[in-house]
MMTF fields as JSON, N, C-alpha, C and O atoms, coordinates in Angstrom:
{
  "mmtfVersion": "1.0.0",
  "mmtfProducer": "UNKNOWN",
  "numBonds": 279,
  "numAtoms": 280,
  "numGroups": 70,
  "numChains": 1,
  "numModels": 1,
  "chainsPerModel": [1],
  "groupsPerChain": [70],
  "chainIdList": ["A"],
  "bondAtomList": [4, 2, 8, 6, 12, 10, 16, 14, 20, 18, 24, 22, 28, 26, 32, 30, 36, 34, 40, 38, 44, 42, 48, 46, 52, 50, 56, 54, 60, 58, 64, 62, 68, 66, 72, 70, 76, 74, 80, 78, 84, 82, 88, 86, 92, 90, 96, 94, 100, 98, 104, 102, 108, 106, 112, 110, 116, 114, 120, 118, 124, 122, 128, 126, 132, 130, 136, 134, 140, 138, 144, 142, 148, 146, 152, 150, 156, 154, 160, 158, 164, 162, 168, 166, 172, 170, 176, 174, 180, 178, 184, 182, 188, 186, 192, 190, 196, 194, 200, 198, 204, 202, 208, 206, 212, 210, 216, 214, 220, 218, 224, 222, 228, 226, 232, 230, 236, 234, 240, 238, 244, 242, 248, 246, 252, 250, 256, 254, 260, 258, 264, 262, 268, 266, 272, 270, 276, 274],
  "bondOrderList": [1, 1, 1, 1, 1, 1, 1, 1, 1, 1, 1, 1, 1, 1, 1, 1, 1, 1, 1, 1, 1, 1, 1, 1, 1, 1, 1, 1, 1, 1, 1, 1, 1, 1, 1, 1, 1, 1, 1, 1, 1, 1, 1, 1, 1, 1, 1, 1, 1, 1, 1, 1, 1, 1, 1, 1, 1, 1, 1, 1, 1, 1, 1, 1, 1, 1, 1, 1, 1],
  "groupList": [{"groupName": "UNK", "atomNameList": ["N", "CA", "C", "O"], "elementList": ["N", "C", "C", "O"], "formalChargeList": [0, 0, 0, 0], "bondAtomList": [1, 0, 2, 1, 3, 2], "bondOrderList": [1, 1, 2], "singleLetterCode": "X", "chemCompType": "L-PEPTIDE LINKING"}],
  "groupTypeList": [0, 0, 0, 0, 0, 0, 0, 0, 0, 0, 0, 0, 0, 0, 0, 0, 0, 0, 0, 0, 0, 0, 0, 0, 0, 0, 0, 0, 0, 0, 0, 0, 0, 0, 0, 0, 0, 0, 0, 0, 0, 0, 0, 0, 0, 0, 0, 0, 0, 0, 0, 0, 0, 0, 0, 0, 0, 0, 0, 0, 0, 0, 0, 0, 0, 0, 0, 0, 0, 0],
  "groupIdList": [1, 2, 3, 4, 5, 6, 7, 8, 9, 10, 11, 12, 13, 14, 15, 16, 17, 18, 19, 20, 21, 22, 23, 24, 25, 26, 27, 28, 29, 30, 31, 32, 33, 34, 35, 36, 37, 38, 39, 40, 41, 42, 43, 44, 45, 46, 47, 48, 49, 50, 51, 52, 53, 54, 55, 56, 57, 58, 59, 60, 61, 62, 63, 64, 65, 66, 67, 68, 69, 70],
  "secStructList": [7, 7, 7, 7, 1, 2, 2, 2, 2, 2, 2, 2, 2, 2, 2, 2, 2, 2, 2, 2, 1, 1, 1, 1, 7, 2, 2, 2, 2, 2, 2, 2, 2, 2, 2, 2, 2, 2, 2, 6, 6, 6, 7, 1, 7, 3, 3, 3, 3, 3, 3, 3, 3, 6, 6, 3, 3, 3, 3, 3, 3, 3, 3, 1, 1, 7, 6, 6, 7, 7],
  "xCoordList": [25.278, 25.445, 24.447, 23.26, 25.069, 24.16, 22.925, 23.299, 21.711, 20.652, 20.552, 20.287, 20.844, 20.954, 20.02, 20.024, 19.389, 18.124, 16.599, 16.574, 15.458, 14.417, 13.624, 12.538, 14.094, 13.397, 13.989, 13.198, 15.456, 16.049, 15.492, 15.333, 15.203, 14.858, 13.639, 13.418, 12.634, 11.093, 11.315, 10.722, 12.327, 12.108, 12.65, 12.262, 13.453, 14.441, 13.158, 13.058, 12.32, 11.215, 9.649, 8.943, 9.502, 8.766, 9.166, 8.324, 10.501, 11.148, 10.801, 10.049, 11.649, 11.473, 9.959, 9.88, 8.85, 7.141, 6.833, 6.308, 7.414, 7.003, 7.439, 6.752, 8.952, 9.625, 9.228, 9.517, 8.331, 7.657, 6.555, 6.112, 5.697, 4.126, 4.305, 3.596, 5.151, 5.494, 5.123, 4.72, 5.158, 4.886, 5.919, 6.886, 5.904, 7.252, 7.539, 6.858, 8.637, 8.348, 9.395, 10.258, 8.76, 9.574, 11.363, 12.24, 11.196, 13.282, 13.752, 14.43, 12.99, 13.492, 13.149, 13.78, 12.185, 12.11, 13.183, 14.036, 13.366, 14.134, 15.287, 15.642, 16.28, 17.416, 17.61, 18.568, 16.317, 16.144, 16.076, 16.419, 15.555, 15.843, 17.362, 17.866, 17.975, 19.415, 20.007, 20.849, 20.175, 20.772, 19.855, 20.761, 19.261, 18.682, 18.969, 19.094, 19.012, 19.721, 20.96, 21.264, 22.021, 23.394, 23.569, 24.277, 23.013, 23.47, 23.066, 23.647, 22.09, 21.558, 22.271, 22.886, 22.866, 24.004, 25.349, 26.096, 25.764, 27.282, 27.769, 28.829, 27.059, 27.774, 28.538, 27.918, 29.157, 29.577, 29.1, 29.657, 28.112, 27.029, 25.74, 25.686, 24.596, 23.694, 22.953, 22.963, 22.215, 21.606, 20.135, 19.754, 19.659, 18.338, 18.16, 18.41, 17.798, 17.541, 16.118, 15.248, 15.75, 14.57, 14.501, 15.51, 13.714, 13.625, 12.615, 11.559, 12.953, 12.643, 11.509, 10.283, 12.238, 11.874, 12.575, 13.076, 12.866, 13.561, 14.68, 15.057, 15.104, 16.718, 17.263, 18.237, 16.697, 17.104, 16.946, 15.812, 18.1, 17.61, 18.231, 19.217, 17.634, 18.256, 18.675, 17.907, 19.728, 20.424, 19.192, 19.016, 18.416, 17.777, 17.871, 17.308, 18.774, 18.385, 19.91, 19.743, 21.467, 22.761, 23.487, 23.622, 23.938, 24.666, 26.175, 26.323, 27.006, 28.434, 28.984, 30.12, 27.84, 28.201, 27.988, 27.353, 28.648, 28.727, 27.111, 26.443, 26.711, 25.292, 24.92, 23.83, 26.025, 25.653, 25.023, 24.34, 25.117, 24.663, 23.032, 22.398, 22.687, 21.273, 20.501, 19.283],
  "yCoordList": [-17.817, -17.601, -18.468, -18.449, -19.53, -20.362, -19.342, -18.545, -19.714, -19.137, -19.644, -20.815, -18.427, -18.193, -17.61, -17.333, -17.539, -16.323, -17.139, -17.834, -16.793, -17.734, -17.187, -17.699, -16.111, -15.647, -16.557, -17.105, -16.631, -16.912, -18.535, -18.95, -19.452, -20.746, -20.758, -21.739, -19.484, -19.909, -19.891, -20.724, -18.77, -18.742, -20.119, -20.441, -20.846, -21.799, -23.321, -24.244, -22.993, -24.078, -23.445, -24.199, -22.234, -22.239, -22.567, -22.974, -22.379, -22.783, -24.305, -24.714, -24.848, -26.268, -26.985, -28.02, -26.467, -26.416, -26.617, -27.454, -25.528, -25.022, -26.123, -26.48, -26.509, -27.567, -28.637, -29.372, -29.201, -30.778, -30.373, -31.209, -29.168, -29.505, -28.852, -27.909, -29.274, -28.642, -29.532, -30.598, -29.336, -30.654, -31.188, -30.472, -32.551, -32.998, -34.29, -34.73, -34.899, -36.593, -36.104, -35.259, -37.106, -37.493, -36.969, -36.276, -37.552, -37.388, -35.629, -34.897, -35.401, -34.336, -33.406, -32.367, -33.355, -32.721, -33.054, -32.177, -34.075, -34.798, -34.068, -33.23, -34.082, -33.551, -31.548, -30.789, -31.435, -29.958, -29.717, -28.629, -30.853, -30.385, -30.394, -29.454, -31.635, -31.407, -30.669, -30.449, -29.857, -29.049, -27.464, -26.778, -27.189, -26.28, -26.549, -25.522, -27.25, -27.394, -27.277, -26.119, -28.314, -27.822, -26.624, -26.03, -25.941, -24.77, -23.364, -22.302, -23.799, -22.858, -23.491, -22.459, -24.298, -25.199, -24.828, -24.827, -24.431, -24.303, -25.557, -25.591, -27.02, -27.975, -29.004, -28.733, -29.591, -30.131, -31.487, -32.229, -31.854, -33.167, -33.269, -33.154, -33.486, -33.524, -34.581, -34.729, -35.352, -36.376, -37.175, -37.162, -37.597, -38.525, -39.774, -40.317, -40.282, -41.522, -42.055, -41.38, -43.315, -43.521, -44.615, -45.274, -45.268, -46.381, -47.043, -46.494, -48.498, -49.447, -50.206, -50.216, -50.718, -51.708, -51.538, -50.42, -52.725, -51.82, -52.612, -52.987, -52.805, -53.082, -52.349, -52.853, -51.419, -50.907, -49.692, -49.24, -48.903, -47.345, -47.343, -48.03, -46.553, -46.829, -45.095, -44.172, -44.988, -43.304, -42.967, -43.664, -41.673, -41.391, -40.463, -40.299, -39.506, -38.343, -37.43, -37.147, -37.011, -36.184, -35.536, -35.697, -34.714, -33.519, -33.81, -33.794, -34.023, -34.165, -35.651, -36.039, -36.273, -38.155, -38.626, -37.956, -39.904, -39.711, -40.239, -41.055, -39.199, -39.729, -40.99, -41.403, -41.419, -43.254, -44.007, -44.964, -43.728, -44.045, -43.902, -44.958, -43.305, -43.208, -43.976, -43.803],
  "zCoordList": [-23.318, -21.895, -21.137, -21.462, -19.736, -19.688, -18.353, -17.492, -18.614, -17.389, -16.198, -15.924, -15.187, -14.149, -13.22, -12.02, -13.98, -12.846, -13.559, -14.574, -12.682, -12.946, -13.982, -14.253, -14.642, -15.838, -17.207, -17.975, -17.386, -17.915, -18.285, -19.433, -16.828, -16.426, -17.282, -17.992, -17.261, -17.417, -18.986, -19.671, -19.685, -21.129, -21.763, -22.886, -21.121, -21.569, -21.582, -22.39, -20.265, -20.633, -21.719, -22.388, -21.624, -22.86, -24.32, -25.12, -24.664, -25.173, -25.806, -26.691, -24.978, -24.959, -25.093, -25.754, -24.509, -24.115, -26.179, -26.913, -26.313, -27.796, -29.125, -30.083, -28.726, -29.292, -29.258, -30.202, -28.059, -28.041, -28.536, -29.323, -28.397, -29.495, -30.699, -31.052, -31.3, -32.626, -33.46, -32.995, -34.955, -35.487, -36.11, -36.37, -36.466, -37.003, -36.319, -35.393, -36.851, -35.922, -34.448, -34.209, -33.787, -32.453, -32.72, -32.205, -33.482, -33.271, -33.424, -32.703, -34.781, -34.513, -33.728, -33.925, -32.683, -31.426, -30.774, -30.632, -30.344, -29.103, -29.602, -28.773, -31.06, -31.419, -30.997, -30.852, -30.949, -30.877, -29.598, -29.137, -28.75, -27.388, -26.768, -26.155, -27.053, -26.623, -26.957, -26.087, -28.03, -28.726, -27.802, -27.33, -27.667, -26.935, -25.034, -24.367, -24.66, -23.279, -23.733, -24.019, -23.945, -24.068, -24.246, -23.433, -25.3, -25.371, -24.471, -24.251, -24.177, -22.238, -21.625, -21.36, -21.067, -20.192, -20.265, -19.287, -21.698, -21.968, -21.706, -21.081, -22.154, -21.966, -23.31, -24.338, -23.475, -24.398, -24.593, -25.403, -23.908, -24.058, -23.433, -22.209, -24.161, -23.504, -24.466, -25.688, -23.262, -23.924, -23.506, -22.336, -24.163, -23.688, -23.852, -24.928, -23.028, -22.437, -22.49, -21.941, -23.155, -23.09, -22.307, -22.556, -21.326, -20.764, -21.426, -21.739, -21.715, -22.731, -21.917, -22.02, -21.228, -19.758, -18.626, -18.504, -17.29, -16.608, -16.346, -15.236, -17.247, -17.692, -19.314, -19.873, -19.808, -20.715, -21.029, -21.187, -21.185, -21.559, -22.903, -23.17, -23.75, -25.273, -25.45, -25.181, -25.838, -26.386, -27.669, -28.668, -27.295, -28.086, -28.726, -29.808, -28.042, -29.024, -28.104, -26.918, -28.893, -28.021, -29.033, -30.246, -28.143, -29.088, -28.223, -27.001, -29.063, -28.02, -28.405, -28.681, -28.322, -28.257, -29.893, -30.707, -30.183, -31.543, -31.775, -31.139, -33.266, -33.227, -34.011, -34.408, -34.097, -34.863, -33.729, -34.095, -32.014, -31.281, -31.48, -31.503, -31.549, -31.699, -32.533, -32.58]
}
């Protein structure tokens, strides 16, 4: 069920808070975060974007999109 009320909002970023200082490499955070929004979202894609320079964003880390992209 996606969150709607600002309790719901605050658990969904401790959440997430907990998932980036975790240990483990980069990716598999980043995979754990999309997968944890989409699914508070009820969406069928969610994705991250890294900016390279500022002509490049590279697909880093989606749930929905095929993940050979990454």
């Amino acid at each position: 069920m996606p969150t709607t009320d600002k309790g719901g909002s605050r658990a969904l970023l401790r959440t997430l808070r907990a998932v980036m200082a975790s240990p483990g490499d980069g990716q598999q955070r980043l995979d754990k975060v999309v997968s944890l929004v989409a699914s508070n979202m009820v969406a069928e894609v969610c994705s991250i974007y890294l900016r390279r320079d500022d002509d490049t964003l590279e697909l880093s880390a989606t749930t929905g999109l095929n993940p050979e992209g990454v």
